[in-house]
N, CA, C and O atoms as CSV, one atom per row, in Angstrom:
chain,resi,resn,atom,element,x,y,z
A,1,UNK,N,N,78.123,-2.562,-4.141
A,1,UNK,CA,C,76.934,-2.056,-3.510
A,1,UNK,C,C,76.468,-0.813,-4.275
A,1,UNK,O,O,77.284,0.020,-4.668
A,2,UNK,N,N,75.213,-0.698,-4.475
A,2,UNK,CA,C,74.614,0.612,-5.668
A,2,UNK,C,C,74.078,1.357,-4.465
A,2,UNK,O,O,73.669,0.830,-3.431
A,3,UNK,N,N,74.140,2.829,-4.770
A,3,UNK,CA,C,73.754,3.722,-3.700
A,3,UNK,C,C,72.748,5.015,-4.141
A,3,UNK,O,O,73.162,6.000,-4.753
A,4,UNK,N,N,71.524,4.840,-3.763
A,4,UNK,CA,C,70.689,5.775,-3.918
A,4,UNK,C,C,71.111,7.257,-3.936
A,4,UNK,O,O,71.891,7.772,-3.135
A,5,UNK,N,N,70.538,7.822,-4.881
A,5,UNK,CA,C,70.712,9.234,-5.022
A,5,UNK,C,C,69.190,10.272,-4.662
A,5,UNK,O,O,68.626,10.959,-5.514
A,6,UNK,N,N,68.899,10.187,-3.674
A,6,UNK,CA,C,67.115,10.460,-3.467
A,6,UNK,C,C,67.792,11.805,-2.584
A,6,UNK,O,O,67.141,12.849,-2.631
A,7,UNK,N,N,68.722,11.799,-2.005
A,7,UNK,CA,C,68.959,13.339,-1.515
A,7,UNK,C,C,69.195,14.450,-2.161
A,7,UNK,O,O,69.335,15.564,-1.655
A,8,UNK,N,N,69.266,14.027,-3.854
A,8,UNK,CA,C,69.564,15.185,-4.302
A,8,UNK,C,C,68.657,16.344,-4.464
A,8,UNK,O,O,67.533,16.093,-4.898
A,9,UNK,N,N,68.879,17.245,-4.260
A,9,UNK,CA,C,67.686,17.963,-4.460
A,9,UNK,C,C,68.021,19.293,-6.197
A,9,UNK,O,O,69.090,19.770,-6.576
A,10,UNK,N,N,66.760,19.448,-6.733
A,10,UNK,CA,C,66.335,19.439,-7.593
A,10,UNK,C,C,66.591,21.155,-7.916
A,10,UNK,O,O,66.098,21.873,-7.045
A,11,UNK,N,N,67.212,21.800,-8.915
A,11,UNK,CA,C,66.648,23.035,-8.817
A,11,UNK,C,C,65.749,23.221,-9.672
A,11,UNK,O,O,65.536,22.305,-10.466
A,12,UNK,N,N,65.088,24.259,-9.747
A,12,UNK,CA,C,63.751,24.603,-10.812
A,12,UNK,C,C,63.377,26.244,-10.677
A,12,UNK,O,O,63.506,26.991,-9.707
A,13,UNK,N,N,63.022,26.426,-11.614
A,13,UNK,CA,C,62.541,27.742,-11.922
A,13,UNK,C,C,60.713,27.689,-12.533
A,13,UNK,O,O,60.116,27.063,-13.409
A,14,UNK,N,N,60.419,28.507,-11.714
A,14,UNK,CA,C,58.860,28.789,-12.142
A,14,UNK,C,C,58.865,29.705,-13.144
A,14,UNK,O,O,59.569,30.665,-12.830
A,15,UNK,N,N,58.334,29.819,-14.306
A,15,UNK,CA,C,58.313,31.489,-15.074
A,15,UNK,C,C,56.908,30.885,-15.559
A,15,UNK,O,O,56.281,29.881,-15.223
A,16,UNK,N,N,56.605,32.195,-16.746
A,16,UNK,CA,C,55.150,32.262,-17.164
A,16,UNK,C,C,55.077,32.046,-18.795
A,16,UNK,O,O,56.218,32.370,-19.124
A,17,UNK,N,N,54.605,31.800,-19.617
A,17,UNK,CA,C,54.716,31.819,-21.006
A,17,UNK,C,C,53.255,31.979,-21.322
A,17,UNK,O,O,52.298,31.319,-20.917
A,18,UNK,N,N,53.316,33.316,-22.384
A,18,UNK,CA,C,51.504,33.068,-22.613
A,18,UNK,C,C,50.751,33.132,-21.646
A,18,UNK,O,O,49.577,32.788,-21.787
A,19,UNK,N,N,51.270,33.628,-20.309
A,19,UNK,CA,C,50.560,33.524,-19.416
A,19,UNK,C,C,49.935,31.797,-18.654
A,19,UNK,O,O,48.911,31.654,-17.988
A,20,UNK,N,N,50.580,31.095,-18.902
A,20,UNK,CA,C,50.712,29.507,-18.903
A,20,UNK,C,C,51.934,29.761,-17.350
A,20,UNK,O,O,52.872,30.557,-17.403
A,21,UNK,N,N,51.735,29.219,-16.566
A,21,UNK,CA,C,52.792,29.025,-15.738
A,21,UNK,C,C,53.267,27.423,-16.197
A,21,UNK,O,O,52.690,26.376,-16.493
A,22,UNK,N,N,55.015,28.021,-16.035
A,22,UNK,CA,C,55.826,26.941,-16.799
A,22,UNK,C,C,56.765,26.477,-15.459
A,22,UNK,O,O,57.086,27.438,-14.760
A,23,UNK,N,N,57.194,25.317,-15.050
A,23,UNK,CA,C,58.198,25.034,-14.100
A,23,UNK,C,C,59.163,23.853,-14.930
A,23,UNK,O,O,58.943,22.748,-15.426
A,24,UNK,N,N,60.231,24.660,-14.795
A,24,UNK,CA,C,61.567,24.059,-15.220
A,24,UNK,C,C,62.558,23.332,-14.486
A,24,UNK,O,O,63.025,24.082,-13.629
A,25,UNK,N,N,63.029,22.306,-14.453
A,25,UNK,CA,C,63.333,21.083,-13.287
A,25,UNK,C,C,64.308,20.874,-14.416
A,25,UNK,O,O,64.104,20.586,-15.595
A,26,UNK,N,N,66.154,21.240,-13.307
A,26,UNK,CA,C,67.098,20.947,-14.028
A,26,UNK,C,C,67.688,20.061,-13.923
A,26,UNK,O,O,67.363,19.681,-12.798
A,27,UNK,N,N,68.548,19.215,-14.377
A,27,UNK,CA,C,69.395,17.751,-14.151
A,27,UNK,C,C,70.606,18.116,-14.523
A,27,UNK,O,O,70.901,19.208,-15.008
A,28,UNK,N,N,71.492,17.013,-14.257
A,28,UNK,CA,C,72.785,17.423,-14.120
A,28,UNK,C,C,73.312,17.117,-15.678
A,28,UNK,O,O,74.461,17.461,-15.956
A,29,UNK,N,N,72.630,16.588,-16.518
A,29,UNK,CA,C,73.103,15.835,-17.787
A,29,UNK,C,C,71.852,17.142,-18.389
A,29,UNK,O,O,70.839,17.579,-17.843
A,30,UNK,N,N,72.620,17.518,-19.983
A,30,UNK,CA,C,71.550,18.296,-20.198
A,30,UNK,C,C,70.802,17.367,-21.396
A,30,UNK,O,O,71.126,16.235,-21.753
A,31,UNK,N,N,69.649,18.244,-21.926
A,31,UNK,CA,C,68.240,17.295,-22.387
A,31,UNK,C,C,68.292,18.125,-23.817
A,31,UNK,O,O,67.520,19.056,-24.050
A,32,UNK,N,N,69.246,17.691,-24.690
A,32,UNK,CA,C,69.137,18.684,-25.907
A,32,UNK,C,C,67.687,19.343,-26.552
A,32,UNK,O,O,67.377,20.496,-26.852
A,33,UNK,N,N,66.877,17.899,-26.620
A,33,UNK,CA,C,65.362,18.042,-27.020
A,33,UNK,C,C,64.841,18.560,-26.623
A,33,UNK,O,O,64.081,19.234,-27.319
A,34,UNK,N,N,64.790,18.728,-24.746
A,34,UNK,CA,C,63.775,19.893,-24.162
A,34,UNK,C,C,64.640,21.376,-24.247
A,34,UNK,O,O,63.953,22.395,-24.327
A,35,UNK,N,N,65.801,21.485,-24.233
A,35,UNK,CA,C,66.484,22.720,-24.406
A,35,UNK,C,C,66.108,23.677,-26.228
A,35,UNK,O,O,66.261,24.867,-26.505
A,36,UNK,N,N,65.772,22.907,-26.811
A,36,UNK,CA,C,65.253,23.437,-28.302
A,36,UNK,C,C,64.181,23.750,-28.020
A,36,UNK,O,O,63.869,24.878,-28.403
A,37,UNK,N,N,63.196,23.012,-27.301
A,37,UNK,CA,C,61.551,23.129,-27.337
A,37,UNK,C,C,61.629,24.728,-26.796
A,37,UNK,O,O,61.229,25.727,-27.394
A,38,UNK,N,N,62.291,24.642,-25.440
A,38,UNK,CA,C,61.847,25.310,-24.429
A,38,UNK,C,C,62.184,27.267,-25.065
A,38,UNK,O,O,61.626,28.349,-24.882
A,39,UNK,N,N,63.421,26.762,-25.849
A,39,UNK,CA,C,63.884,28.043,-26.680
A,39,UNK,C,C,63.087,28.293,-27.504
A,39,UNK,O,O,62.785,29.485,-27.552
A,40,UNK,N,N,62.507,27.525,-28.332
A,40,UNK,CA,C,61.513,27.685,-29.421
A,40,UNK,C,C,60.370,28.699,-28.534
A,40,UNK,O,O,60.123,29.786,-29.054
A,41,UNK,N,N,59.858,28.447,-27.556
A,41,UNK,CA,C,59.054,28.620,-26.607
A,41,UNK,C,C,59.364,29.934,-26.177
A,41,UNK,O,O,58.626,30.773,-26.694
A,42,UNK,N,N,60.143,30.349,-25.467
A,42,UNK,CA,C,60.925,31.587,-25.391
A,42,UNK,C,C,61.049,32.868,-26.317
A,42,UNK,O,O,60.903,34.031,-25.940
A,43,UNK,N,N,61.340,32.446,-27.569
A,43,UNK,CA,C,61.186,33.224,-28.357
A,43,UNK,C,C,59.848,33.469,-29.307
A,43,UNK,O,O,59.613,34.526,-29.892
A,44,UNK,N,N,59.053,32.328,-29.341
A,44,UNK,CA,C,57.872,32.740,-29.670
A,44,UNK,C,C,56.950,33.334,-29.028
A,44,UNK,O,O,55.912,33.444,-29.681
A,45,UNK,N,N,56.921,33.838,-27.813
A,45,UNK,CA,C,56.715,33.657,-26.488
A,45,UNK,C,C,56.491,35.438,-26.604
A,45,UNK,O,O,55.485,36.125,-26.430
A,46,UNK,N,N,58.214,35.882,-27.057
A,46,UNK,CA,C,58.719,37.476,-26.873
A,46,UNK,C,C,57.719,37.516,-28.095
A,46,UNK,O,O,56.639,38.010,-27.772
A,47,UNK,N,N,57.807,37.100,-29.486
A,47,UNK,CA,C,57.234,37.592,-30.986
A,47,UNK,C,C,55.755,38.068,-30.330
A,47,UNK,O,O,55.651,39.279,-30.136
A,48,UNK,N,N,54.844,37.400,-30.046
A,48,UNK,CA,C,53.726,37.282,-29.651
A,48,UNK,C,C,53.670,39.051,-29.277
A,48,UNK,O,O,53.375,40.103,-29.843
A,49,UNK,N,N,54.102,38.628,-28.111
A,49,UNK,CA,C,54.256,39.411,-27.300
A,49,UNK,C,C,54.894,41.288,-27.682
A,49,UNK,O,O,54.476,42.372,-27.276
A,50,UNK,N,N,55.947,40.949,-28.545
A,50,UNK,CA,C,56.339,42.798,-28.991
A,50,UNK,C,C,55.370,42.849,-30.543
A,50,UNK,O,O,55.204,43.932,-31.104
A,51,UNK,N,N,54.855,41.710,-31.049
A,51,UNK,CA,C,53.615,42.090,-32.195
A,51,UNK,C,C,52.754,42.840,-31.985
A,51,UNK,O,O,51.905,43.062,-32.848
């Protein structure tokens, strides 16, 4: 018998980038590809920003 997983609930973080509101929705397996983007993002984010 296969058993739904719909109770799980989700964590997430709202932050801002660029002034862009960003929401981050975590899973239990991590997402190498969005974890690079999101760093890339992060730190270009600060450059901008202390330039």
């Amino acid at each position: 018998m296969k058993t739904t997983q719909q109770d799980k609930k989700t964590e997430t973080i709202k932050i801002q980038i660029n002034g862009i509101p960003v929401t981050l929705f975590f899973a239990t397996e991590p997402n190498k590809e969005a974890a690079d983007f999101i760093k890339k993002a992060l730190i270009n984010a600060y450059v901008v920003r202390t330039a």
